[in-house]
C-alpha positions as CSV (number, residue, x, y, z in Angstrom):
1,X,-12.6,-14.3,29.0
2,X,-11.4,-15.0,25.5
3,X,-7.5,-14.6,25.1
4,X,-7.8,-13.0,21.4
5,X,-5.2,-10.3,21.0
6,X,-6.3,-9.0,17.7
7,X,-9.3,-10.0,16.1
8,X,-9.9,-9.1,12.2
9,X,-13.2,-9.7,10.5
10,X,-14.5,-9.4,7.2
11,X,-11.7,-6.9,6.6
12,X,-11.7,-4.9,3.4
13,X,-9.2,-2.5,1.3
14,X,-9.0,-1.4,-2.4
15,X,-6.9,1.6,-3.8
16,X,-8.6,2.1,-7.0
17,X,-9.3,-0.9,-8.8
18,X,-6.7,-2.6,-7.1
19,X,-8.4,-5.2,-4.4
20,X,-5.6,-5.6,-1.6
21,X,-7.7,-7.4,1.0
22,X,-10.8,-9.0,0.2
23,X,-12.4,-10.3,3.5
24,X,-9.7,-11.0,6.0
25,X,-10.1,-12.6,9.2
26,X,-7.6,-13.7,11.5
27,X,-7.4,-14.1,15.2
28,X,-4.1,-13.6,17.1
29,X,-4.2,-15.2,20.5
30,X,-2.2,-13.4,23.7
31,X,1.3,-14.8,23.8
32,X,0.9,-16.2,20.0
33,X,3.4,-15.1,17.1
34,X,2.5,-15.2,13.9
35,X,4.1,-14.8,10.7
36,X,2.0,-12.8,8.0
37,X,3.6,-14.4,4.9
38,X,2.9,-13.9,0.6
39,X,4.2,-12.7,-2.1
40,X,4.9,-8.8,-2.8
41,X,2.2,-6.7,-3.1
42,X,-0.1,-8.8,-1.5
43,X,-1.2,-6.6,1.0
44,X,0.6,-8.0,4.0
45,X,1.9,-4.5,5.2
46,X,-1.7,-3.1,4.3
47,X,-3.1,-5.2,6.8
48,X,-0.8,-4.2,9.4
49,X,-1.3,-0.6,8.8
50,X,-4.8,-0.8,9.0
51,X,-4.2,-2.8,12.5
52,X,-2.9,0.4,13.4
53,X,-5.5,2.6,12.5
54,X,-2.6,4.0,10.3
55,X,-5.0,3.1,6.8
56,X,-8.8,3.4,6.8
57,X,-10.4,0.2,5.7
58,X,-13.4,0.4,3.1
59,X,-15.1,-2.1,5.7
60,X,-14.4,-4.7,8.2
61,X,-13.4,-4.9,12.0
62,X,-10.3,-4.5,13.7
63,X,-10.2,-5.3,16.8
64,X,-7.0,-4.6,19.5
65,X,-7.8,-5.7,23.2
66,X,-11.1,-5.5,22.2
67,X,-10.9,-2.4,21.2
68,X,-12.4,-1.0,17.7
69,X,-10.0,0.5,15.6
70,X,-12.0,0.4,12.3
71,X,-13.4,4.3,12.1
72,X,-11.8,4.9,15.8
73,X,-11.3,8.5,17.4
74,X,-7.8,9.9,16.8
75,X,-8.0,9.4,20.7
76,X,-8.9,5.8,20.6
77,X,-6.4,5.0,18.2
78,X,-3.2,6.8,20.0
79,X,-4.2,5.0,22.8
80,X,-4.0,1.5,20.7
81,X,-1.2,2.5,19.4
82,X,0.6,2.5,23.1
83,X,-0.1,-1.1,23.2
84,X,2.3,-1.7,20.4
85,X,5.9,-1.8,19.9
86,X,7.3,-1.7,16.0
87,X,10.3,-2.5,14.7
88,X,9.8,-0.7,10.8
89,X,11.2,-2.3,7.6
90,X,13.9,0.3,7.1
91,X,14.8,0.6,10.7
92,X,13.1,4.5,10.7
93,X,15.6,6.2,13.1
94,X,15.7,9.3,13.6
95,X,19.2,10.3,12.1
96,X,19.6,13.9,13.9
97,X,19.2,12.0,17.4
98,X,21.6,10.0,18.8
99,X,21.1,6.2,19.5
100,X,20.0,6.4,23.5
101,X,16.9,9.6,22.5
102,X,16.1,7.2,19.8
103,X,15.2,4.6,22.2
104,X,13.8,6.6,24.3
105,X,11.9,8.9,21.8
106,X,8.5,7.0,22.4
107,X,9.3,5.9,25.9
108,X,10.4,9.3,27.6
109,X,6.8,10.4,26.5
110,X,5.1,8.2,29.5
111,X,7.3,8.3,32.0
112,X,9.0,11.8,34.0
113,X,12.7,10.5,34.4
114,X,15.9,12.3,34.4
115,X,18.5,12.4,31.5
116,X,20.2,10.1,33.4
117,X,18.0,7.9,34.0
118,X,16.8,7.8,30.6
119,X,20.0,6.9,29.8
120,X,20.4,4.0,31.8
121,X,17.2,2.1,31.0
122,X,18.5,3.0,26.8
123,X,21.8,1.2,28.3
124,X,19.8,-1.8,29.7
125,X,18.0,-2.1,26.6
126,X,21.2,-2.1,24.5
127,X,22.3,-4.6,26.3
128,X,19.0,-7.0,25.5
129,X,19.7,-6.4,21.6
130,X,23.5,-7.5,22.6
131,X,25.0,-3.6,21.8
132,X,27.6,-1.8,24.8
133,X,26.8,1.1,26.1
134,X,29.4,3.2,24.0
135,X,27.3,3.1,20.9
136,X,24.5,5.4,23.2
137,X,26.0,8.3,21.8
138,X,26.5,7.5,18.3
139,X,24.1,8.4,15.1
140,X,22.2,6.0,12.8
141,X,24.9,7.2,9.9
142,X,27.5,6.0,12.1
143,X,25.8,2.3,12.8
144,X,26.1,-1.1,10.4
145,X,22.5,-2.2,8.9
146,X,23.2,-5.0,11.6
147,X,23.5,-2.2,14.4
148,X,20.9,0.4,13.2
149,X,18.1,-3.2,13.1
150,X,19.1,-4.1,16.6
151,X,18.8,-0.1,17.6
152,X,15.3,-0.2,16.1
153,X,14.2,-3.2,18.0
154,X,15.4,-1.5,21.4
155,X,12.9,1.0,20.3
156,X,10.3,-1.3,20.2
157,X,10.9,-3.0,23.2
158,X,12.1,-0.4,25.8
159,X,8.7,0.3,27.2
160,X,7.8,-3.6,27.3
161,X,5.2,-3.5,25.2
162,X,1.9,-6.3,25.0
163,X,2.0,-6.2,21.5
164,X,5.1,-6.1,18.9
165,X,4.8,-5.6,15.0
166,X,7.9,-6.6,13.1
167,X,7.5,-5.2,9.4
168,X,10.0,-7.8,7.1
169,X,13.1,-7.5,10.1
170,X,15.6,-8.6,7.9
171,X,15.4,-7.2,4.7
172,X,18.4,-5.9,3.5
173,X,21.1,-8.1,6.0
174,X,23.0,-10.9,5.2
175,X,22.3,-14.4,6.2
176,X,24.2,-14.0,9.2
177,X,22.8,-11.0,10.4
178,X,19.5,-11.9,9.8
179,X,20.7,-15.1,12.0
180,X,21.0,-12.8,14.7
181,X,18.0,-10.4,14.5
182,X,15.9,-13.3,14.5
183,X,17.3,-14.8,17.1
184,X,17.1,-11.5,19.3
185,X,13.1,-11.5,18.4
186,X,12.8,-14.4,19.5
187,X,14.4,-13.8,23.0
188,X,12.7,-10.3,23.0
189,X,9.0,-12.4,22.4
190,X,9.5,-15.0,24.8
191,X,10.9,-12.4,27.4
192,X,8.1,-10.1,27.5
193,X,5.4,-12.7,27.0
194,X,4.5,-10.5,24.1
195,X,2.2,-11.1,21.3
196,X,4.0,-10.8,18.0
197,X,3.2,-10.2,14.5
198,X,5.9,-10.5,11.7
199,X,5.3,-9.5,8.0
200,X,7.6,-11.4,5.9
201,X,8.9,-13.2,3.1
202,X,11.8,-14.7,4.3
203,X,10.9,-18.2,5.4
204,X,14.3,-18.1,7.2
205,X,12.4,-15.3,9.5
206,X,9.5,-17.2,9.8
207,X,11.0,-20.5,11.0
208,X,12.7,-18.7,14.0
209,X,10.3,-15.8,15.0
210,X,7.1,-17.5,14.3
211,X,4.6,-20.1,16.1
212,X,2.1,-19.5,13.6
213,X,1.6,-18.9,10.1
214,X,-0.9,-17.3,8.0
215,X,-0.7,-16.5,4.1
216,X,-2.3,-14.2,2.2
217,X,-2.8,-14.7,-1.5
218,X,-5.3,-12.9,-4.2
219,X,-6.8,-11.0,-1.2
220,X,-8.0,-13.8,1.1
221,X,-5.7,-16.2,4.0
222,X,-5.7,-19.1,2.0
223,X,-3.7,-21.2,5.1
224,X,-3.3,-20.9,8.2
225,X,-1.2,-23.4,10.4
226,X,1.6,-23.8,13.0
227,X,5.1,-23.2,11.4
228,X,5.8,-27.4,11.7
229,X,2.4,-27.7,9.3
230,X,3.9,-25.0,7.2
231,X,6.3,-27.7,6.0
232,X,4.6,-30.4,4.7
233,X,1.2,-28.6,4.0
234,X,-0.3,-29.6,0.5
235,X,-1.9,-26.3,-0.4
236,X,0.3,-25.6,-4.2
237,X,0.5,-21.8,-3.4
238,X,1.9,-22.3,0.0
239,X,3.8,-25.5,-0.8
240,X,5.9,-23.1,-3.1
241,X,6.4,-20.4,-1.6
242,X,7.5,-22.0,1.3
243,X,10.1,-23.7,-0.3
244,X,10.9,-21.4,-2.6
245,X,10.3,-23.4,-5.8
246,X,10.4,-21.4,-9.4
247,X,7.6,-23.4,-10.9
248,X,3.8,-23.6,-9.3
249,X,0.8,-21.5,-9.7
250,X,2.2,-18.2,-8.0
251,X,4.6,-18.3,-10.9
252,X,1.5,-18.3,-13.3
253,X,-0.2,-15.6,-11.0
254,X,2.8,-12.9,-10.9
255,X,3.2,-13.2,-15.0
256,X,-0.9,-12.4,-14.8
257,X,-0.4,-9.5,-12.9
């Protein structure tokens, strides 16, 4: 029985004349995380949402659990979407609910438990994402960026979820911070024996959350590697952006553009 997660072939999205993906494929293997790495508006979020069945590819597979999600039912994909946990670039709480029906927005809707109850397993999730219980009752308004990210990722993980999606986790935080989001991933992965994808250009992110790397450039995953090859690989593109370097041939590609 193969252990592939997610399985993308031959995947496929324009909007207009602009060619985001142009033939991806990728396999994500059970337990595996990856890192989805590239520049801006390279169509790394694209290829989550269509993952999600949240865009419609122009053509291409994408398989969850061996599951179709390419032209699914509305059915088919709520049920995919189950499998998942997300934890969204901008947090995305809900800021008229207070922290604990935040975590519990998705997960109250599969399981019949009391207010109390509900509650206590919001309180035992703080607790995972290293929050006390008094900030249960509190608004997103009333939370750091810190706070509201760790919040978000409580969300994601309350219902211990197979799959988890982490849509660039760290933007907007300080170093520090992001120190410590990444470092709850990481727990939060390895805990649930989850498989995990991560969208993001911070190679700061990457080196902590990820086991595997994949980078998409002009369309297509021109690497693919563990996050140890990441490091010394000799492909120019990924050699700087990796490193961060201000000269190589993404900085020819981003004044073409």
């Amino acid at each position: 029985m193969s252990d592939i997660k997610i399985q993308i072939r031959n995947l496929y999205k324009s909007f207009g004349s602009n060619k985001v993906l142009q033939g991806i494929d990728l396999d994500v293997h059970d337990g595996q995380s990856i890192a989805i790495i590239g520049a801006s508006g390279t169509g790394k979020s694209v290829l989550l949402k269509c993952i999600l069945g949240l865009i419609k590819p122009d053509s291409g597979s994408a398989m969850v659990e061996g599951i179709e999600t390419v032209g699914a039912s509305r059915q088919t994909r709520e049920d995919v979407l189950r499998k998942f946990g997300m934890l969204f670039q901008g947090g995305a709480l809900f800021d008229s609910l207070p922290v604990w029906e935040n975590i519990m927005f998705r997960f109250r809707q599969k399981n019949a438990l009391s207010i109390d109850e509900l509650r206590q397993v919001a309180t035992d999730t703080l607790a995972d994402v290293l929050l006390e219980e008094r900030v249960l009752d509190l608004y997103p308004a009333e939370l750091s960026g810190g706070m509201q990210k760790r919040v978000g990722l409580a969300r994601a993980i309350a219902d211990k979820p197979g799959i988890l999606f982490f849509d660039e986790p760290t933007s907007g935080l300080d170093p520090i911070t992001s120190g410590v989001i990444n470092r709850l991933i990481r727990n939060a992965v390895d805990r649930l024996g989850a498989t995990a994808m991560t969208i993001s250009h911070d190679m700061n992110s990457v080196r902590q959350i990820a086991d595997q790397v994949a980078m998409i450039h002009d369309g297509h995953i021109i690497w693919q590697g563990s996050v140890k090859e990441m490091e010394t690989v000799d492909h120019p593109v990924v050699h700087q952006f990796v490193h961060g370097l201000p000269t190589g041939p993404l900085t020819k590609y981003a004044e073409s553009i």
